[in-house]
C-alpha positions in Angstrom: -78.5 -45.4 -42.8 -76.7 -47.7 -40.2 -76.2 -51.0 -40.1 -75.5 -53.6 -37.1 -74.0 -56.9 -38.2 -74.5 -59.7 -35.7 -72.7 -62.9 -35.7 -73.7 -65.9 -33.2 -71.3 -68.5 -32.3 -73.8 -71.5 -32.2 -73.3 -73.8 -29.3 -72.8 -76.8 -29.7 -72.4 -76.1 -33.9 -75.0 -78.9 -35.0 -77.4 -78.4 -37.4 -80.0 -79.2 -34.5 -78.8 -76.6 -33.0 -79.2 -74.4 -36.0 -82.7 -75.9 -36.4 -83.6 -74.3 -33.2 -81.6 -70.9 -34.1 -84.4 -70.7 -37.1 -86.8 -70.9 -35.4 -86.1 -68.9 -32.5 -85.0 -66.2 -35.3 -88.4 -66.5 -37.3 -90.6 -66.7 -33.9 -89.0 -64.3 -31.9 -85.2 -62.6 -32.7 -86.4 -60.8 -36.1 -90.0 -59.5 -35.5 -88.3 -58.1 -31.9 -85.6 -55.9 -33.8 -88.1 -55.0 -36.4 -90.7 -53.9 -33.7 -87.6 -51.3 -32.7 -87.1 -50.5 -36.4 -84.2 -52.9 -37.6 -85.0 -54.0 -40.6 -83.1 -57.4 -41.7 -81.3 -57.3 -44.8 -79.3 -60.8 -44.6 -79.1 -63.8 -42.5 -76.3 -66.1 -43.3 -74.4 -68.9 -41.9 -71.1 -69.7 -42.3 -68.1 -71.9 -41.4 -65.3 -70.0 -42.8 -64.6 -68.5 -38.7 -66.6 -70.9 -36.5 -68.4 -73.9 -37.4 -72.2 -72.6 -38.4 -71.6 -69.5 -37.5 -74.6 -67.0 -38.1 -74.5 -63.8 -39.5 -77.6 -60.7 -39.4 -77.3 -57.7 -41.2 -79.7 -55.1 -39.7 -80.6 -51.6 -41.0 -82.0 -48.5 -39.0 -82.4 -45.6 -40.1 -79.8 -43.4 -38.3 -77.5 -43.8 -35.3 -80.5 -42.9 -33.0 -82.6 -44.8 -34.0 -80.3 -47.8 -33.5 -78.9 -46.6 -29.7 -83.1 -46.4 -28.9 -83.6 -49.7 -30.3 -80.5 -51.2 -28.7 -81.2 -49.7 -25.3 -84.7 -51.4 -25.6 -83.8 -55.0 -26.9 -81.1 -55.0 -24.0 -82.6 -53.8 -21.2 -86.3 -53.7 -21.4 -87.8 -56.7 -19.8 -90.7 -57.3 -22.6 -87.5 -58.6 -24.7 -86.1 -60.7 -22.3 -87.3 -63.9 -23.9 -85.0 -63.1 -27.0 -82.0 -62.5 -24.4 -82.2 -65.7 -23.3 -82.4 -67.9 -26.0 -79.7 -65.9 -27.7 -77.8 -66.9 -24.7 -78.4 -70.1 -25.0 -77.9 -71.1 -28.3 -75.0 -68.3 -28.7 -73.3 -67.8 -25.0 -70.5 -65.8 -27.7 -72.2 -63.3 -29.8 -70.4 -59.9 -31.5 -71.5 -56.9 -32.7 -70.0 -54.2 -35.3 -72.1 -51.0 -36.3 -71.5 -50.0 -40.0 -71.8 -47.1 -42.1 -72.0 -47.0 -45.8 -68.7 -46.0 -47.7 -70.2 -44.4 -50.6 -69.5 -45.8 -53.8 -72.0 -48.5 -53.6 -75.5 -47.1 -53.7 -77.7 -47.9 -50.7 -80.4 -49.2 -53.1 -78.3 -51.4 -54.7 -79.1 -54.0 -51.4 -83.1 -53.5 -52.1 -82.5 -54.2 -55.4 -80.2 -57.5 -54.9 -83.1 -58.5 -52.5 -86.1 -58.0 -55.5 -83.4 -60.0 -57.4 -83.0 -62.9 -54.7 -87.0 -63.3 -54.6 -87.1 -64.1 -58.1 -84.1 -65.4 -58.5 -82.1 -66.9 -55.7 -78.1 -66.7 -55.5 -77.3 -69.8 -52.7 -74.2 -68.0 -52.1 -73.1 -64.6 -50.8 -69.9 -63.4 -49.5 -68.3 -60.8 -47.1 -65.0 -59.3 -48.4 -63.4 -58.0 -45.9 -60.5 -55.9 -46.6 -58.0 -53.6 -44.7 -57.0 -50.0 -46.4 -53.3 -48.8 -45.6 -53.3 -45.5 -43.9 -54.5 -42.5 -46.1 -55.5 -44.8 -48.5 -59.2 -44.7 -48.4 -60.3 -41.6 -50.7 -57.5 -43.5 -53.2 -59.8 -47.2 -52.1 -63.2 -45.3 -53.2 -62.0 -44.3 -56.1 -61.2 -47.4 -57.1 -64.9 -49.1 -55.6 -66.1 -46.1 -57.6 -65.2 -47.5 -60.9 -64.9 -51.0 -60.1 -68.4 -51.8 -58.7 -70.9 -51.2 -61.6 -69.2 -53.8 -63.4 -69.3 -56.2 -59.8 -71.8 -58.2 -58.4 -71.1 -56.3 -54.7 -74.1 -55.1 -53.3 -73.3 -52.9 -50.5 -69.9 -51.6 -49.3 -69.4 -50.2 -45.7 -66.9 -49.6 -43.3 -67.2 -49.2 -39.3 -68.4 -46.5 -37.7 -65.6 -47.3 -34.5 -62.9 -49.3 -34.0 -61.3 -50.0 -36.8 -62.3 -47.2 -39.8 -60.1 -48.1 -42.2 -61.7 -51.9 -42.5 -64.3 -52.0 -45.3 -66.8 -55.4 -45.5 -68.2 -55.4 -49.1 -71.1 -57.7 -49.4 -71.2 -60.1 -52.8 -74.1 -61.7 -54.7 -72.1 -65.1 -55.1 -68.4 -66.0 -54.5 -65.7 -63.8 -55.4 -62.8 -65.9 -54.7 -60.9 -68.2 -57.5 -61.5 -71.8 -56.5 -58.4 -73.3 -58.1 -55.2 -71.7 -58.8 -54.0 -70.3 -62.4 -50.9 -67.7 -62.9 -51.5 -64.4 -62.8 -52.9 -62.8 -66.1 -53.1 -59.2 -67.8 -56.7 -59.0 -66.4 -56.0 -59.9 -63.1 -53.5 -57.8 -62.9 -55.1 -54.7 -64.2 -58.0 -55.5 -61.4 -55.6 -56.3 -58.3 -52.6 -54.7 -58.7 -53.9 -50.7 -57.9 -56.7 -53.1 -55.5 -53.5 -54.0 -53.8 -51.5 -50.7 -53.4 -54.6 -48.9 -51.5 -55.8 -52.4 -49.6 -53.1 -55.0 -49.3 -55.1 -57.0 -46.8 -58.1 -59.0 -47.5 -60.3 -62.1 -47.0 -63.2 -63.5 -48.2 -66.0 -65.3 -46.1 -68.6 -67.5 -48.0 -72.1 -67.5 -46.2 -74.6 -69.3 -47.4 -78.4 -67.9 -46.8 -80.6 -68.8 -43.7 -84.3 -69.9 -44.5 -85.7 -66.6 -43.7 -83.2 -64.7 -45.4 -84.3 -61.6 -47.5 -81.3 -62.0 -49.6 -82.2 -65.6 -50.4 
C-alpha cells in the first residue's frame, strides 16, 4: 500500500478558519479522494510547525492507483470545486508519498482505528526521525523488537526524497513532558535508538472531527 500525507497551511490560522476547513473536508475534500480510491486513515491538526496546521493521511492501494487518482483530483475539471477551496483556505499545501517500512504491520492502523471508535485517544503524534547512512536494516531491527511493546501504529518512510527519514505514527504522546536524568531504562531504549537514528522530533496532532483515528 501507499500512503500520501497532506498538510494545509490554514490561512489566516483561526479556528473560523478551521471551522470552514471541516466542513469543506466533510462536504467535499474526503468523499473526492475516496471516489479516486484514497481511503483516509487520519486527519489531524497541529501547531507544533504552523499554527493549526492540518494533516491527512491517505491510503491507495498501490503507486498506480495513487498517480490515476492524482492525475484526476488535479486536473479533471469535475474536481475543481475541491481545488479551489483548498486554495483558499491553504494557498501553501505539501505533499510526501509514503511507503511502509516493515516492522509495523499494515493492520496495526485498522486496528488502532476499531480502537479509536470505541475508545478515543485525543492525542496522536508523528515521530519523525532521521537514520544515519547504512543504518536502516540496523533501525528495523530495532522497530522490530521495539514496536510490539509501543503504542506506534504505523511506521513508514518516503518513497523519494529523502529515504532514510522514517515518520512513525503514535496512539498518544511519546515525548517526556518534564525533565528527569537519564535512567537505566531509558538508556537501554535510546541509547542503540540513537546510534542508528540520532535525529528526531516529535509533532503532537490532535484529531479533526471526522477523523477515523479519533
Amino acid at each position: 500500500m501507499i500512503y500520501l500525507q497532506q498538510t494545509f497551511d490554514l490561512a489566516p490560522a483561526s479556528p473560523a478558519t478551521r471551522d470552514r476547513f471541516v466542513e469543506h473536508a466533510v462536504g467535499t475534500l474526503v468523499p473526492a479522494w475516496a471516489e479516486l480510491g484514497g481511503r483516509l486513515k487520519g486527519a489531524f491538526f497541529s501547531t507544533e510547525e504552523w499554527f493549526y496546521q492540518v494533516a491527512h493521511v491517505l491510503a491507495f492501494d498501490d503507486l498506480a492507483a495513487f498517480d490515476r487518482a492524482r492525475v484526476r483530483i488535479e486536473r479533471d475539471p469535475a474536481f475543481a470545486a475541491v481545488r479551489e477551496v483548498n486554495e483558499a483556505l491553504a494557498p501553501v499545501r505539501g505533499d510526501r508519498l509514503l511507503e511502509a517500512l516493515g516492522p509495523v504491520a499494515e493492520a496495526k492502523l485498522d486496528e488502532g482505528i476499531a480502537r479509536a471508535a470505541e475508545e478515543p485517544a485525543g492525542e496522536y503524534s508523528f515521530a519523525i526521525l532521521e537514520v544515519a547512512p547504512g543504518r536502516m536494516e540496523d533501525f528495523k531491527k530495532l522497530l522490530s523488537m521495539g514496536a510490539p511493546n509501543l503504542p506506534i501504529l504505523a511506521s513508514w518512510r518516503e518513497v523519494a526524497g529523502q529515504p532514510a527519514r522514517v515518520v512513525d505514527l503514535w496512539r498518544g504522546n511519546p515525548a517526556q513532558a518534564a525533565y528527569a536524568p537519564n535512567a537505566p531504562g531509558l538508556e537501554a531504549f535510546f541509547g542503540p535508538l540513537r546510534e542508528v537514528a540520532p535525529r528526531e522530533r516529535i509533532m503532537r496532532l490532535f484529531p479533526m472531527p471526522y477523523s477515523p483515528l479519533a
